[in-house]
PyMOL CGO cylinders between C-alpha atoms (Angstrom):
from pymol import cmd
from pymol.cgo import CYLINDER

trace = [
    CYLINDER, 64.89, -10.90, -36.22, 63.32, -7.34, -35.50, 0.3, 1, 1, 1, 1, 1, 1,
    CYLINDER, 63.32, -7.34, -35.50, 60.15, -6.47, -33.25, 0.3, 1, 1, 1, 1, 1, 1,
    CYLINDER, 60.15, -6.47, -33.25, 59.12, -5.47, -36.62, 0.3, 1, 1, 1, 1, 1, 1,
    CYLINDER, 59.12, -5.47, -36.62, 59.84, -8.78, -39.02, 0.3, 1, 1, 1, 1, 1, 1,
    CYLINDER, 59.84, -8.78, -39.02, 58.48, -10.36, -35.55, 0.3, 1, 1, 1, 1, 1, 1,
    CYLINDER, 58.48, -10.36, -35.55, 54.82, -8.69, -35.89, 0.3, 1, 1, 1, 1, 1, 1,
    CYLINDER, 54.82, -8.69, -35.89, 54.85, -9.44, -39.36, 0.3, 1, 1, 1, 1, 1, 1,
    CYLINDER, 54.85, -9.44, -39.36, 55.51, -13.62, -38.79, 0.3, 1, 1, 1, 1, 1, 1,
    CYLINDER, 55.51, -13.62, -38.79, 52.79, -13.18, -36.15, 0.3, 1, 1, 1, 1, 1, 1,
    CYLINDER, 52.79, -13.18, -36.15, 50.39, -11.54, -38.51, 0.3, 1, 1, 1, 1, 1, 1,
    CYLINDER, 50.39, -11.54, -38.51, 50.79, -14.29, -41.24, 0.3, 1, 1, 1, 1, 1, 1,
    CYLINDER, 50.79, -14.29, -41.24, 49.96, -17.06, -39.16, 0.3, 1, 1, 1, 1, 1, 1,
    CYLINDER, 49.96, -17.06, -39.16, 47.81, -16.03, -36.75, 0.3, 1, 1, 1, 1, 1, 1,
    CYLINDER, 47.81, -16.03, -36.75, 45.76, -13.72, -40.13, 0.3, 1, 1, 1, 1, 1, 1,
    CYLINDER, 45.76, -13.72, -40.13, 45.14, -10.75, -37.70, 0.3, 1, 1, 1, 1, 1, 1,
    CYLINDER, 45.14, -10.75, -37.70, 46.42, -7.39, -38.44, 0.3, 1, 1, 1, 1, 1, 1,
    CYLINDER, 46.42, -7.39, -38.44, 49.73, -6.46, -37.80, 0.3, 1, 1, 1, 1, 1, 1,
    CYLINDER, 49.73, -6.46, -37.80, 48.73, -3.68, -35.99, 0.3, 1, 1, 1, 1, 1, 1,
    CYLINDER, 48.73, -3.68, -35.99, 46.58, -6.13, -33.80, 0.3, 1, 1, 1, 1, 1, 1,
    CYLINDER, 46.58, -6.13, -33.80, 49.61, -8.13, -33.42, 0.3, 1, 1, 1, 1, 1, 1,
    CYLINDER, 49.61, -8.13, -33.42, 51.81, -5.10, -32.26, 0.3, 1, 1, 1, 1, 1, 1,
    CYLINDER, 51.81, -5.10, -32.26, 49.36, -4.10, -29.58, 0.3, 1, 1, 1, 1, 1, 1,
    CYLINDER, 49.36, -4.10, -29.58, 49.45, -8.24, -28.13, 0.3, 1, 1, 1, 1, 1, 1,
    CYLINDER, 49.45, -8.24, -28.13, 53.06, -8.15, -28.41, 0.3, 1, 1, 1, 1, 1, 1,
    CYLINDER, 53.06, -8.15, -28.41, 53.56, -4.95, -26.74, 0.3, 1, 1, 1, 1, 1, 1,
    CYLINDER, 53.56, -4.95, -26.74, 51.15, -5.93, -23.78, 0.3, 1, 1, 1, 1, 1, 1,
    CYLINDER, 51.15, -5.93, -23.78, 53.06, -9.55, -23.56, 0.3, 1, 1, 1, 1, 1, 1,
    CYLINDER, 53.06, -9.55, -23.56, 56.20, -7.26, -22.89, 0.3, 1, 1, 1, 1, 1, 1,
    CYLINDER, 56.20, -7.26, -22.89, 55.09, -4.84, -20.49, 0.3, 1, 1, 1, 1, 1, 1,
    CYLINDER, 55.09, -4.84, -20.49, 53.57, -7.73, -18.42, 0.3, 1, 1, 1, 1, 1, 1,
    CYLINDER, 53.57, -7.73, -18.42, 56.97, -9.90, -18.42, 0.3, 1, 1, 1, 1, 1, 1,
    CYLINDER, 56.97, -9.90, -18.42, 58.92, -6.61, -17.71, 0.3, 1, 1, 1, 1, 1, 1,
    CYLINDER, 58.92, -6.61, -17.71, 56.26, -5.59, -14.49, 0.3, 1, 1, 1, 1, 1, 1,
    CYLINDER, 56.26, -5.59, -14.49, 57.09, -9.31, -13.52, 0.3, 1, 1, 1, 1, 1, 1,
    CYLINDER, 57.09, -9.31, -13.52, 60.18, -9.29, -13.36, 0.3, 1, 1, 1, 1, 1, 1,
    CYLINDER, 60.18, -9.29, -13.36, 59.85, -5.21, -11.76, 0.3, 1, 1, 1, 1, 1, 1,
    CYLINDER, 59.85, -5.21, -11.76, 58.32, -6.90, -8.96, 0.3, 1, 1, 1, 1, 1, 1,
    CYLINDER, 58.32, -6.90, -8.96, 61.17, -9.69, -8.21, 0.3, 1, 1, 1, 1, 1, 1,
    CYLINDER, 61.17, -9.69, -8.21, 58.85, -12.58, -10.13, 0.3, 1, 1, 1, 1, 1, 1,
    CYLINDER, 58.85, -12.58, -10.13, 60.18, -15.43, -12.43, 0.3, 1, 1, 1, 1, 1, 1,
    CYLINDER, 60.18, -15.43, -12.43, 58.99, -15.65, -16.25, 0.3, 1, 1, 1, 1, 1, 1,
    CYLINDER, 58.99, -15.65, -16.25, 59.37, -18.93, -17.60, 0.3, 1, 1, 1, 1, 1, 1,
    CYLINDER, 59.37, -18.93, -17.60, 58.30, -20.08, -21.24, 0.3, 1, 1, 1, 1, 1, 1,
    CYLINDER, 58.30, -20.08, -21.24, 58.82, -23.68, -21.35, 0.3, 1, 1, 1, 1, 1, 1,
    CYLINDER, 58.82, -23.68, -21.35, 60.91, -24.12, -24.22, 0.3, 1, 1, 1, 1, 1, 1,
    CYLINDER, 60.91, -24.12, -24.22, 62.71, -21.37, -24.62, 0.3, 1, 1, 1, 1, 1, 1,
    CYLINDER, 62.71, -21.37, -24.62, 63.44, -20.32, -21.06, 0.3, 1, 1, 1, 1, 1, 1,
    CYLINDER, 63.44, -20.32, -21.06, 63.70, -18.76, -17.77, 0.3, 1, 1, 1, 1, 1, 1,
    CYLINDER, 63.70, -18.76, -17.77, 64.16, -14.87, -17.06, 0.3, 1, 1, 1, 1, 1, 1,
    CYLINDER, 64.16, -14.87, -17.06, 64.76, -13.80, -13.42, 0.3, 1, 1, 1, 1, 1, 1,
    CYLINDER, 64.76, -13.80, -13.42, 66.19, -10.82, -11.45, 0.3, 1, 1, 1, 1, 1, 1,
    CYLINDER, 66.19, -10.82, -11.45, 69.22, -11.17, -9.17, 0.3, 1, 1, 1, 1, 1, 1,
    CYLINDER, 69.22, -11.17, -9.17, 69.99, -8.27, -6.12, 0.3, 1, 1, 1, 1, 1, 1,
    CYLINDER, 69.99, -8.27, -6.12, 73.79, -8.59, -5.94, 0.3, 1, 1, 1, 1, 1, 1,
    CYLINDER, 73.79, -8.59, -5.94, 75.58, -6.95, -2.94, 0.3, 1, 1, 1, 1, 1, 1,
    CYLINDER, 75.58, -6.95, -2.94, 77.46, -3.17, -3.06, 0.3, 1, 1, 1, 1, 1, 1,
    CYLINDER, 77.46, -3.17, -3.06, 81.55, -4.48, -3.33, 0.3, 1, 1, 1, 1, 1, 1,
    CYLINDER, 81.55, -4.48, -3.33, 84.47, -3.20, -3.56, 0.3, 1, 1, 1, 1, 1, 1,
    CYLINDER, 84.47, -3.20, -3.56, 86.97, -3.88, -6.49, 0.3, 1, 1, 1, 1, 1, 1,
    CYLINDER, 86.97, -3.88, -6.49, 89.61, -2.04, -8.47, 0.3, 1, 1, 1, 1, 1, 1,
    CYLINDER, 89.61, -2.04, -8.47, 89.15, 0.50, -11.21, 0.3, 1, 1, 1, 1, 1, 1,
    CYLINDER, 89.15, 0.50, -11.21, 91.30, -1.45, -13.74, 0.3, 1, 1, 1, 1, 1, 1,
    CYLINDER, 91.30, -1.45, -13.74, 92.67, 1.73, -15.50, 0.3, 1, 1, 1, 1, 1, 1,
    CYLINDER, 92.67, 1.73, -15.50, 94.40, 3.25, -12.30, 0.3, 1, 1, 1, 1, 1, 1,
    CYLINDER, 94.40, 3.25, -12.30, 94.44, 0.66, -10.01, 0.3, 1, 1, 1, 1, 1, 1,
    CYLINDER, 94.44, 0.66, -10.01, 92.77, 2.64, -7.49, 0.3, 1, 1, 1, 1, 1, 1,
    CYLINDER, 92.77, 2.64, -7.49, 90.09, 0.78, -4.82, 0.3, 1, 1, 1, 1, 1, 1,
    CYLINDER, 90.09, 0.78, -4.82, 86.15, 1.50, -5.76, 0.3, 1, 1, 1, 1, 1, 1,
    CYLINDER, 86.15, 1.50, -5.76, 82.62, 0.75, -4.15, 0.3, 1, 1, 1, 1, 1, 1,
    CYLINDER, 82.62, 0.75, -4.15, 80.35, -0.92, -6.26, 0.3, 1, 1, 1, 1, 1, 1,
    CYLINDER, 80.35, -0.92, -6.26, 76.67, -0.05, -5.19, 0.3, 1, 1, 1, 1, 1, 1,
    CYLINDER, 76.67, -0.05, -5.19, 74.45, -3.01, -4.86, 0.3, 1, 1, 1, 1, 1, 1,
    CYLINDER, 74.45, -3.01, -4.86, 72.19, -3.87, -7.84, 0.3, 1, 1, 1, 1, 1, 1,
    CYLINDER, 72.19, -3.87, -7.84, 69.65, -5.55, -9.65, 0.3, 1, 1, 1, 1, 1, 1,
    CYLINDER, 69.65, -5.55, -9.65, 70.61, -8.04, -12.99, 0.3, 1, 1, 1, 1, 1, 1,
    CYLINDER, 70.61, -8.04, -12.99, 68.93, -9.77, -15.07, 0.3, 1, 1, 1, 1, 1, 1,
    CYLINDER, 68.93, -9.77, -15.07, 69.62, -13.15, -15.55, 0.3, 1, 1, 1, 1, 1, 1,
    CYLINDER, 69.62, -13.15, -15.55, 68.07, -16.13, -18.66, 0.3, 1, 1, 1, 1, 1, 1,
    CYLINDER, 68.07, -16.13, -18.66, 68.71, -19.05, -18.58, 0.3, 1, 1, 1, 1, 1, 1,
    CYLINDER, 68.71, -19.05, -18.58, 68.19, -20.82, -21.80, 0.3, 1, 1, 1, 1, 1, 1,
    CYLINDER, 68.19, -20.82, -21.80, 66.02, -24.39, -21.63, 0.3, 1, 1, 1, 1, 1, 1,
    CYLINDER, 66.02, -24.39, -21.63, 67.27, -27.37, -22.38, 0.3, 1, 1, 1, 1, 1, 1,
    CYLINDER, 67.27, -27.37, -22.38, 65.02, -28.24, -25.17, 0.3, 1, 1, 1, 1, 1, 1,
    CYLINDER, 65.02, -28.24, -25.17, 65.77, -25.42, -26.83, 0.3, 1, 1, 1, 1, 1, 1,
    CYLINDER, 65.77, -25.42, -26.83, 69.75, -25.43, -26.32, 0.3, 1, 1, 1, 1, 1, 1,
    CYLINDER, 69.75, -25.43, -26.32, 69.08, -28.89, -27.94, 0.3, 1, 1, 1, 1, 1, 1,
    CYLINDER, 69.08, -28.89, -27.94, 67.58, -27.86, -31.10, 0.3, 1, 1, 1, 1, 1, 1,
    CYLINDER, 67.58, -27.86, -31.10, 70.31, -25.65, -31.96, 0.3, 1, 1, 1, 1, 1, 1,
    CYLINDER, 70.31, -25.65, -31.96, 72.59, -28.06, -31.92, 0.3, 1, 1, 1, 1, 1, 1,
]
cmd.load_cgo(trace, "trace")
Protein backbone atom coordinates (compact mmCIF):
# COMPACT_ATOMS: atom_id res chain seq x y z
CA UNK A 1 0.00 0.00 0.00
CA UNK A 2 1.18 3.64 -1.00
CA UNK A 3 1.08 6.94 1.23
CA UNK A 4 -1.21 7.69 -1.52
CA UNK A 5 -3.86 4.49 -1.64
CA UNK A 6 -3.23 5.10 2.31
CA UNK A 7 -4.90 8.78 2.31
CA UNK A 8 -7.44 7.58 0.14
CA UNK A 9 -8.65 4.43 2.76
CA UNK A 10 -8.42 7.20 5.38
CA UNK A 11 -10.61 9.55 3.46
CA UNK A 12 -13.40 6.90 2.88
CA UNK A 13 -13.90 6.06 6.31
CA UNK A 14 -13.19 8.76 8.22
CA UNK A 15 -15.50 11.11 5.05
CA UNK A 16 -12.93 14.01 5.35
CA UNK A 17 -11.03 15.19 2.43
CA UNK A 18 -8.16 13.55 1.28
CA UNK A 19 -6.31 16.48 1.36
CA UNK A 20 -7.39 16.83 5.11
CA UNK A 21 -6.24 13.38 5.55
CA UNK A 22 -2.73 14.05 3.93
CA UNK A 23 -2.05 17.00 6.18
CA UNK A 24 -3.03 14.47 9.61
CA UNK A 25 -0.96 11.87 8.16
CA UNK A 26 1.92 13.97 7.39
CA UNK A 27 1.87 15.64 10.97
CA UNK A 28 1.47 11.89 12.59
CA UNK A 29 4.89 11.29 10.73
CA UNK A 30 6.88 14.18 11.49
CA UNK A 31 5.90 13.75 15.20
CA UNK A 32 6.96 9.86 15.33
CA UNK A 33 10.15 10.79 13.31
CA UNK A 34 11.06 14.01 16.01
CA UNK A 35 10.42 11.12 18.60
CA UNK A 36 12.42 8.95 17.69
CA UNK A 37 15.17 12.21 16.64
CA UNK A 38 15.21 12.74 20.21
CA UNK A 39 16.12 8.98 21.43
CA UNK A 40 12.12 8.35 22.45
CA UNK A 41 10.12 5.04 21.93
CA UNK A 42 6.86 5.00 19.60
CA UNK A 43 4.68 2.28 20.36
CA UNK A 44 1.17 1.57 18.66
CA UNK A 45 -0.28 -1.22 20.49
CA UNK A 46 -1.03 -3.59 17.91
CA UNK A 47 1.11 -3.13 15.43
CA UNK A 48 4.32 -2.25 17.24
CA UNK A 49 7.30 -0.76 18.70
CA UNK A 50 9.87 1.65 16.84
CA UNK A 51 13.05 2.64 18.74
CA UNK A 52 16.59 3.98 18.01
CA UNK A 53 19.72 2.02 18.91
CA UNK A 54 23.50 3.99 19.26
CA UNK A 55 25.78 1.08 18.32
CA UNK A 56 29.55 1.47 19.02
CA UNK A 57 32.42 2.61 16.13
CA UNK A 58 34.12 -1.25 15.32
CA UNK A 59 36.36 -2.55 13.44
CA UNK A 60 35.70 -5.38 10.82
CA UNK A 61 36.92 -6.43 7.41
CA UNK A 62 36.09 -4.96 4.05
CA UNK A 63 34.88 -8.29 2.58
CA UNK A 64 36.10 -7.51 -1.02
CA UNK A 65 39.91 -7.12 -0.09
CA UNK A 66 40.17 -8.41 3.11
CA UNK A 67 41.68 -5.40 4.39
CA UNK A 68 40.87 -4.19 8.35
CA UNK A 69 38.21 -1.06 8.54
CA UNK A 70 36.71 1.30 11.34
CA UNK A 71 33.20 1.41 11.48
CA UNK A 72 32.04 4.84 12.99
CA UNK A 73 29.51 4.53 15.68
CA UNK A 74 25.82 5.00 14.70
CA UNK A 75 22.33 5.36 15.16
CA UNK A 76 19.62 2.34 13.79
CA UNK A 77 16.45 2.00 13.79
CA UNK A 78 14.97 -0.85 15.16
CA UNK A 79 10.65 -2.32 15.08
CA UNK A 80 9.70 -4.71 16.61
CA UNK A 81 6.51 -6.15 15.40
CA UNK A 82 3.61 -6.93 18.31
CA UNK A 83 2.49 -9.97 19.05
CA UNK A 84 -1.07 -9.48 18.22
CA UNK A 85 -0.34 -8.47 15.11
CA UNK A 86 2.41 -11.23 14.17
CA UNK A 87 -0.67 -13.38 15.18
CA UNK A 88 -3.10 -12.23 12.73
CA UNK A 89 -0.95 -12.89 9.91
CA UNK A 90 -0.66 -16.13 10.57
Amino acid sequence: MTKHELIGEMADELSLSKKKCGETLNVLLEEIISALERGRRFVQPGFGSFKTVDTNERVGRNPSNGKLMLYPKKRKLKFKVSDILKEGLK
